[in-house]
C-alpha positions in Angstrom: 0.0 0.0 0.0 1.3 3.6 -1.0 1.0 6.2 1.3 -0.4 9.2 -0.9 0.4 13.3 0.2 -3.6 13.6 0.1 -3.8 10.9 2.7 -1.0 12.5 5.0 -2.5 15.5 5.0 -6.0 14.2 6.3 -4.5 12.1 9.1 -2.6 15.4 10.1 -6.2 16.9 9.6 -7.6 14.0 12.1 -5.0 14.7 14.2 -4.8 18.0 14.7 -1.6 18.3 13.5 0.1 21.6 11.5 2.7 20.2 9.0 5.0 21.6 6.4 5.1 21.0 3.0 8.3 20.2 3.7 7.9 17.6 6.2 5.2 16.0 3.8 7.8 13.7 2.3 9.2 12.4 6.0 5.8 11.6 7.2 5.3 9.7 4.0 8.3 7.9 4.3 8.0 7.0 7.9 4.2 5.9 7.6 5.5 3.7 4.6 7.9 2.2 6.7 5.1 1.3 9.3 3.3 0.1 7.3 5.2 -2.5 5.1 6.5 -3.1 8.3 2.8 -4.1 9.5 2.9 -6.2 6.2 5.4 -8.3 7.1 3.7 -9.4 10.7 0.3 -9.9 9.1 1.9 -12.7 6.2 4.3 -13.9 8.8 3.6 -18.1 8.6 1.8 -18.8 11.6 0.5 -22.2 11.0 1.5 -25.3 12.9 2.3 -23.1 15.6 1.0 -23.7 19.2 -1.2 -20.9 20.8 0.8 -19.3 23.6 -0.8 -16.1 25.7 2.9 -15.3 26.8 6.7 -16.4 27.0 6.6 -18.2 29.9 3.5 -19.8 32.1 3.8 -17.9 35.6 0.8 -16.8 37.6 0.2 -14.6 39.6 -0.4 -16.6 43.1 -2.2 -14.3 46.1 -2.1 -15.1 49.5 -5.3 -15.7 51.2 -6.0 -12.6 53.3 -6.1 -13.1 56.8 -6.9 -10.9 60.0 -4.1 -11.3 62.4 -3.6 -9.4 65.7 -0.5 -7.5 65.5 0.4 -6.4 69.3 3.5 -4.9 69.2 1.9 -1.4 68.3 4.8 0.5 70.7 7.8 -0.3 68.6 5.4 0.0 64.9 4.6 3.7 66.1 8.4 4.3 67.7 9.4 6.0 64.1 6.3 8.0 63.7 6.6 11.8 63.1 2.7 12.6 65.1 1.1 10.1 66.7 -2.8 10.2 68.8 -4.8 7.3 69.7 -2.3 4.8 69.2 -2.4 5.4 65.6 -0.5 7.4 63.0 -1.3 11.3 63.0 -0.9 12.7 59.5 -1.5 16.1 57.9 -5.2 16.6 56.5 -5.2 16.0 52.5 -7.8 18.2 51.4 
């Protein structure tokens, strides 16, 4: 497929894109390249090929979530800037 100057100009319409008439031929060029590029990955031979979703079969694997009492709440706060309640006191985010 041939990239025409007519059809550059109405994806930089599209776009909303100012371009020179100098920098015509470059878009041209680099669109071509795209697109025989594209070309070459849609004839690639794909048949016989097994169906793979990635390069390698790892999983994510989560951790059932479970409440657990944490009772060392002293030495968690010790580093804390503002503290009240037992809890971390931070600055108000609105």
């Amino acid at each position: 497929m041939q990239v025409s100057k007519e059809e550059i100009l109405h994806i930089a319409n599209l776009a909303h894109l100012e371009i020179n008439e100098n920098e015509i031929d470059d878009y041209i060029g680099n669109l071509q390249d795209i697109l025989n590029f594209a070309n070459i990955v849609n004839n690639a031979p794909v048949q016989n090929l097994d169906i793979t979703v990635g390069a390698n079969e790892t999983k994510n694997v989560f951790r059932k979530d479970e409440i657990e009492i944490f009772e060392d709440n002293e030495s968690l706060l010790q580093n804390a800037v503002a503290k009240e309640q037992n809890m971390f006191k931070i600055p108000k985010v609105l």
